[in-house]
C-alpha positions in Angstrom: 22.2 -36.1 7.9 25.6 -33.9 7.3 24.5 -30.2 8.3 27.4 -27.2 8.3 27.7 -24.6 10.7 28.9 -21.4 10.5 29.0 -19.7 14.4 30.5 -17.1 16.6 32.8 -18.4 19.7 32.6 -16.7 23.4 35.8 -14.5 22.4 33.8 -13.1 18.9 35.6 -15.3 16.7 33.7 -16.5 13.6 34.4 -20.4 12.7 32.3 -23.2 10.4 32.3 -26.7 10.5 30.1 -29.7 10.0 28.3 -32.2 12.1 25.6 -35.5 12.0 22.1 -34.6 13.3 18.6 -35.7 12.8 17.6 -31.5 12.2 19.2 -28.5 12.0 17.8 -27.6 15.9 19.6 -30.1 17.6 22.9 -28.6 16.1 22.1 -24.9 17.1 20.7 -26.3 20.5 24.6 -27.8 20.8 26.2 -25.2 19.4 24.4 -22.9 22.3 25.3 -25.5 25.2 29.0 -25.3 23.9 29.1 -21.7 24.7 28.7 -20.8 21.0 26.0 -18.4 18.7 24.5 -19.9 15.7 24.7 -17.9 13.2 23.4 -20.4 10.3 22.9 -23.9 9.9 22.2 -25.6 6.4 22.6 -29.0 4.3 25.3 -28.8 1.6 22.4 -28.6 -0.9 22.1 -25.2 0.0 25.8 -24.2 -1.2 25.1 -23.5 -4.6 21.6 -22.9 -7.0 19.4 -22.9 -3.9 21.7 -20.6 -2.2 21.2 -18.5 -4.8 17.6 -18.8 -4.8 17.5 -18.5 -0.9 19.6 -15.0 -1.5 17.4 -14.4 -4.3 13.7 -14.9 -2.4 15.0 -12.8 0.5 16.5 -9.4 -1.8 13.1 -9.2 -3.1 10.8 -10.5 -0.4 8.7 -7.9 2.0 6.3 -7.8 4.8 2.7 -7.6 3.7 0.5 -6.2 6.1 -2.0 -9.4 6.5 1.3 -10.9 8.3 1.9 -7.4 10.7 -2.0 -8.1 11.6 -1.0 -11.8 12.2 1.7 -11.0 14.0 -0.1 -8.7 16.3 -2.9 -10.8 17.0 -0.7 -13.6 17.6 1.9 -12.2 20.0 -1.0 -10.5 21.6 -2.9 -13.7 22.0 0.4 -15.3 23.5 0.8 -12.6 25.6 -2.5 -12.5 27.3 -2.3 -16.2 27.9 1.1 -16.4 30.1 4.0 -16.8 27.8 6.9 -14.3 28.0 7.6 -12.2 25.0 10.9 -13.9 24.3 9.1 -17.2 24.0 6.2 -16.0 21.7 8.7 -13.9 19.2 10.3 -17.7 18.7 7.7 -18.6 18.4 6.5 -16.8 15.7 9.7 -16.4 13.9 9.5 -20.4 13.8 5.9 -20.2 12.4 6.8 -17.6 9.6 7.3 -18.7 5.9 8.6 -14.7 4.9 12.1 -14.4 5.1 12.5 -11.1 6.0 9.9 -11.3 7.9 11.8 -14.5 9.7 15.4 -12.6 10.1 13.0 -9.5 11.7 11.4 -12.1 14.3 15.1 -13.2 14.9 16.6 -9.8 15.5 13.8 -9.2 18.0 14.5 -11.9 19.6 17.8 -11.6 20.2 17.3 -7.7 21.0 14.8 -9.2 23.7 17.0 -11.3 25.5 19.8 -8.6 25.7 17.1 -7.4 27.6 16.0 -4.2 25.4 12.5 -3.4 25.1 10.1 -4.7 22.1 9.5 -0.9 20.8 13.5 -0.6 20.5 13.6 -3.6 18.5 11.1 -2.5 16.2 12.9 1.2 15.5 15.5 -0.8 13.8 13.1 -1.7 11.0 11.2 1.2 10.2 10.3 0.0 6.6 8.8 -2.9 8.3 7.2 -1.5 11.4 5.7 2.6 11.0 6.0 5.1 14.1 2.5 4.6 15.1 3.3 0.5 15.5 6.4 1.3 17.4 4.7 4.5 19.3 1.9 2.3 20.7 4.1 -0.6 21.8 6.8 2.6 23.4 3.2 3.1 25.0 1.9 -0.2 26.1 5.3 -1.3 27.6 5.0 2.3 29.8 1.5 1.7 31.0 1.9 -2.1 31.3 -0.7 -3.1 29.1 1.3 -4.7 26.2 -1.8 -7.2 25.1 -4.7 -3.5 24.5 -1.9 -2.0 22.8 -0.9 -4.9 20.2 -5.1 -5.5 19.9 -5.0 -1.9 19.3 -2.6 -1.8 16.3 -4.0 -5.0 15.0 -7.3 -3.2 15.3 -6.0 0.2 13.2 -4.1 -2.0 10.9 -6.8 -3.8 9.7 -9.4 -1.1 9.3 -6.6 0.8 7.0 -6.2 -2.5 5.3 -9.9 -2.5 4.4 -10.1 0.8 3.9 -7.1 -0.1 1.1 -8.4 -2.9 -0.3 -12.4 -1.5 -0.8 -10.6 1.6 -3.1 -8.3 -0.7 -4.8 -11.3 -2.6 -5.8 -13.7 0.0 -6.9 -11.3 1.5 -9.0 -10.2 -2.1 -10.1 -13.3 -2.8 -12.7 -12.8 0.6 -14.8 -8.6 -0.3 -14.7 -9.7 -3.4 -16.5 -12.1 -2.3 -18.7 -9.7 0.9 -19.7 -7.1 -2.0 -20.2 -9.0 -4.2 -22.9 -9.8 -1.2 -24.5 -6.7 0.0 -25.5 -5.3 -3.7 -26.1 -7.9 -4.2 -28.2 -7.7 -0.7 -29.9 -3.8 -1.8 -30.5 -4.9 -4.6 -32.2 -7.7 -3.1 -34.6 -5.0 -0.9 -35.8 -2.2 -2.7 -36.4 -4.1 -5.8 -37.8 -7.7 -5.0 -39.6 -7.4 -1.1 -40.3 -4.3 -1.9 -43.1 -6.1 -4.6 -44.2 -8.9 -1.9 -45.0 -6.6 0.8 -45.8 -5.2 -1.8 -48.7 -9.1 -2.4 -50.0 -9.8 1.5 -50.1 -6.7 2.4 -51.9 -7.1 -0.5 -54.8 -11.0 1.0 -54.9 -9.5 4.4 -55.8 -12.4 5.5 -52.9 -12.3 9.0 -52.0 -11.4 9.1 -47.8 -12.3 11.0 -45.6 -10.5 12.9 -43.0 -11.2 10.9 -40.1 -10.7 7.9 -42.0 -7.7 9.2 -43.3 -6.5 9.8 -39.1 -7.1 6.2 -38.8 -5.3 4.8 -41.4 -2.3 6.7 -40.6 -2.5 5.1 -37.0 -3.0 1.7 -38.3 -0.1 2.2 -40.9 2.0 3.6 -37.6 0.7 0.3 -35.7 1.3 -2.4 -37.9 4.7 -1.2 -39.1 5.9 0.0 -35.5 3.8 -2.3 -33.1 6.8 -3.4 -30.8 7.7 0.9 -30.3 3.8 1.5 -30.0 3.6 -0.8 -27.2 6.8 -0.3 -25.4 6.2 3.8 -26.2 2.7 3.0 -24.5 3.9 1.2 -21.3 6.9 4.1 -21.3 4.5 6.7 -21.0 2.2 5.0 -18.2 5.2 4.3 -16.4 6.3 8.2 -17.2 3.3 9.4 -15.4 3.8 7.0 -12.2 6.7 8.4 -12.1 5.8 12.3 -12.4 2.8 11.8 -10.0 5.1 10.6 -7.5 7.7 13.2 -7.7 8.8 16.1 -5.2 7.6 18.9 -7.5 4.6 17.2 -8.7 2.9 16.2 -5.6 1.4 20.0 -4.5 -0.3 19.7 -7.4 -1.0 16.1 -7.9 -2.5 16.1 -3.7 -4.1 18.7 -4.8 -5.7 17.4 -7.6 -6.6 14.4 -6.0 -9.0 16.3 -3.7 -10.8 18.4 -6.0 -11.6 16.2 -8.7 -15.1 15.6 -8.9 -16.1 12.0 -8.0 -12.6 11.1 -6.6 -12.5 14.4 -4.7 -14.7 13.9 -1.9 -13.8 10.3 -1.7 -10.2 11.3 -0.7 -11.2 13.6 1.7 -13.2 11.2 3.7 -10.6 8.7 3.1 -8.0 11.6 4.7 -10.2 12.3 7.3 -11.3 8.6 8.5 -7.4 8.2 8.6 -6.7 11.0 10.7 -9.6 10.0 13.5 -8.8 6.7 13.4 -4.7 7.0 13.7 -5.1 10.2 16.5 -7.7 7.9 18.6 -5.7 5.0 18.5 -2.8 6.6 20.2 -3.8 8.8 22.5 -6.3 5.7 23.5 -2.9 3.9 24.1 -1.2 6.8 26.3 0.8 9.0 24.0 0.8 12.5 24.3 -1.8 14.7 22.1 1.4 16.5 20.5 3.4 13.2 19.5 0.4 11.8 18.3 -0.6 14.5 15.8 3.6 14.3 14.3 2.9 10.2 14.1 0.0 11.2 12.1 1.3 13.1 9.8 3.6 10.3 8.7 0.4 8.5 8.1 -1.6 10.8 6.2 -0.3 11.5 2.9 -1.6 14.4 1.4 0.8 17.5 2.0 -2.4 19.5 2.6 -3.6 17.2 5.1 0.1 17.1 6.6 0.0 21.2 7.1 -3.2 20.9 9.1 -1.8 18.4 11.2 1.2 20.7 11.8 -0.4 23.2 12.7 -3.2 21.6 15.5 0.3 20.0 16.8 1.7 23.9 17.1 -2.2 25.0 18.3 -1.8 22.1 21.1 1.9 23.9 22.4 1.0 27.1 22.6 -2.4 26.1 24.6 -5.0 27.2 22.0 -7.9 24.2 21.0 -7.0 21.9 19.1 -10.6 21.8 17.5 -10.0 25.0 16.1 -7.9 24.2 13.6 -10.0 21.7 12.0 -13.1 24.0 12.2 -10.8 26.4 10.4 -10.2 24.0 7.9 -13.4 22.8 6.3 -12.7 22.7 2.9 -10.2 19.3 3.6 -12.0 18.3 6.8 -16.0 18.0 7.3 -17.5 20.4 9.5 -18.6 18.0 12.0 -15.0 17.0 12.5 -14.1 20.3 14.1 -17.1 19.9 16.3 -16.9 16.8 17.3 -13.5 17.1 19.0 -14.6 20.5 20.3 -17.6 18.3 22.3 -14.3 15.6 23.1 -12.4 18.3 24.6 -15.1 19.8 27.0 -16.0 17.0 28.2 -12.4 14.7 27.9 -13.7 12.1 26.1 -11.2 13.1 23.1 -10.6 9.8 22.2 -13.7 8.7 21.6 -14.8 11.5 19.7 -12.2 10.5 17.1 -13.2 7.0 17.5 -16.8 8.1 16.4 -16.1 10.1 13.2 -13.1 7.8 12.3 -16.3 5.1 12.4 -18.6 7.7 10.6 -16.3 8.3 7.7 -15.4 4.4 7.0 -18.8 3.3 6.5 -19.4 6.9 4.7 -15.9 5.2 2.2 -17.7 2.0 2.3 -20.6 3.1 1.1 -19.3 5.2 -1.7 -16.8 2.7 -2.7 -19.8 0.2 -3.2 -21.4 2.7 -6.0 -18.5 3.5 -7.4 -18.2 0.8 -9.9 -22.1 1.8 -10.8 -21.1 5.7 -10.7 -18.1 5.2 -13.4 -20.1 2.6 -15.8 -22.0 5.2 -17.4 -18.9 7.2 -17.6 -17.0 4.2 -19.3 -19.7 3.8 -21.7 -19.7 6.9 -23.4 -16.0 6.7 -23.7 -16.1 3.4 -25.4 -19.1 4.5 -27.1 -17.0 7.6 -28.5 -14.4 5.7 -29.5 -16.1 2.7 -31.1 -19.0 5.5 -33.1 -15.9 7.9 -34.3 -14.1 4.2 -36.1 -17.6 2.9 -37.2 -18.0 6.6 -38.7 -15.0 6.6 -40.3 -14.7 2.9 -41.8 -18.7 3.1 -43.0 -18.2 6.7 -44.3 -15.7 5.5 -47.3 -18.1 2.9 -48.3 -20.7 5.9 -49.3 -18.6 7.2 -51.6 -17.8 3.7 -53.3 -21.7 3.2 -53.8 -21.8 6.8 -55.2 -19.1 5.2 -57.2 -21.2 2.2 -58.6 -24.4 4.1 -59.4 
């Protein structure tokens, strides 16, 4: 088979050219015995639509964080069972099927074998990789126990994951239900009420005023359905947008805390986030003040971020850093505070945070499991509502036309 080459000579000079191989690894393999760097190797198939589609995969493609808890269990794995860490970073850029997350694996690799260490790599792709991945590496790589720090991340990446996913899917049942509802609200009016607006109107029936409400909606519906729906999908994406805004988020974090079934939800949330993240890195070696600024980047809630600076400003001038989260009660639990005060007499810190980090994910797991029961009552009143105020105003008409035939 015909592969082309495109490759950088010992002098920096960039040239192309083409070759007969059985794979594209024996011509990088010969490119790198002749002195040269590989800097792509394809089939002329890939010159044009699949090129295209290549570029096209790789714009939009991003690192999920199932494959940073792969790749962490993985290289740690490797790690612990002899192979250097240039050999197991091939080897899991070879096993990858991401493309970005491929060309990551590749820059790492080649940062490795300059010599740099893995945590310097990783600071070059900090949409990929947070502070807290690279800070724990910077760690392990210190203290010379690369393998407990990567089972360490792998460890807080998948607890966040779950934490994630079991929110996503409590609140995923009433998202569907509040979808169908409206689609099916959409529908009613732009397709049945006219149809009933029509047979009223050739009745010559008095209507009432919330019938009168509906029928101007289904009249709005059926003769503007495309700018209903699009005006619809425009004002979700309007409030996406405002919620996640500079000057909206004081008041959308706050919100988010004090409302009253999501409320306390968030905090634990917040707080399970906070033990978890601070335990996890000062288990690793880093510093009590670096590892409260690494977890304010993790926590986002601006009031939880405030807190955080000010233990980190408690910790430098000396004073407890308990204090300020027994100070704090009304975002952190009270057993928070005295929990790390018990950590810090007796300098087991660490594992205090470990404990309520545990505490408050099975408190979120829990909660998250009654969630879906907790809302359904809710929901059913609201489509209850809505359903009784249409039945009331579509049956209410019809009274007056059997007034009418008596």
């Amino acid at each position: 088979m015909i592969f082309f080459y495109k490759a950088k000579s010992k002098t920096g000079e960039i040239f192309q050219g083409s070759v007969d191989a059985e794979n594209r690894f024996m011509v990088a393999r010969q490119l790198i015995t002749d002195g040269n760097i590989p800097l792509s190797v394809f089939t002329k198939e890939r010159g044009g639509i699949s090129n295209f589609s290549a570029s096209f995969e790789k714009m939009f493609a991003r690192v999920k964080i199932g494959e940073k808890i792969i790749f962490t269990r993985n290289l740690g794995g490797m790690l612990h069972a002899g192979l250097s860490l240039s050999r197991a970073i091939s080897v899991l850029e070879k096993q990858t099927s991401n493309t970005a997350f491929k060309d990551v694996l590749s820059v790492l690799h080649k940062e490795i074998d300059k010599g740099s260490p893995l945590s310097s790599g990783l600071e070059k792709f900090p949409k990929v990789f947070s502070k807290l991945f690279v800070s724990m590496i910077r760690a392990g790589e210190e203290s010379g126990n690369m393998v407990g720090a990567l089972n360490e991340i792998g460890t807080n990446l998948e607890k966040a994951d779950n934490l994630t996913k079991k929110v996503k899917g409590a609140l995923m049942y009433p998202g569907v239900i509040l979808s169908a509802m409206v689609l099916i609200g959409i529908l009613m009016f732009a397709f049945v009420v006219p149809t009933l607006a029509k047979t009223f109107a050739e009745m010559g029936t008095k209507i009432p005023f919330s019938t009168k409400i509906v029928f101007a909606l289904g009249k709005f519906f059926s003769e503007n359905l495309l700018m209903a729906v699009f005006g619809i999908i425009a004002i979700v994406v309007g409030l996406i947008s405002l919620s996640r805004a500079k000057f909206m988020k004081p008041i959308f974090d706050a919100l988010i805390i004090r409302l009253p079934l999501i409320g306390k939800l968030a905090r634990e949330i917040n707080t399970a986030r906070t033990a978890r993240t601070l335990s996890s890195l000062i288990t690793s070696g880093v510093s009590i003040t670096r590892a409260v600024e690494i977890t304010e980047d993790v926590v986002q809630n601006m009031y939880y971020r405030k807190v955080l600076a000010s233990a980190k400003e408690a910790v430098e001038k000396g004073a407890p850093f308990s204090g300020v989260f027994k100070s704090n009660t009304k975002l952190y639990p009270i057993m928070v505070g005295e929990m790390l005060e018990v950590g810090e007499e007796t300098g087991k810190l660490s594992d205090m945070l470990l404990e309520v980090a545990l505490f408050y994910e099975e408190e979120v797991e829990s909660k998250t499991k009654n969630l879906s029961t907790i809302i359904e009552p809710i929901l059913m009143i609201i489509i209850g509502g809505a359903v009784g105020f249409f039945a009331i105003s579509m049956i209410s008409p019809l009274y007056s036309v059997l007034d009418t035939v008596k």
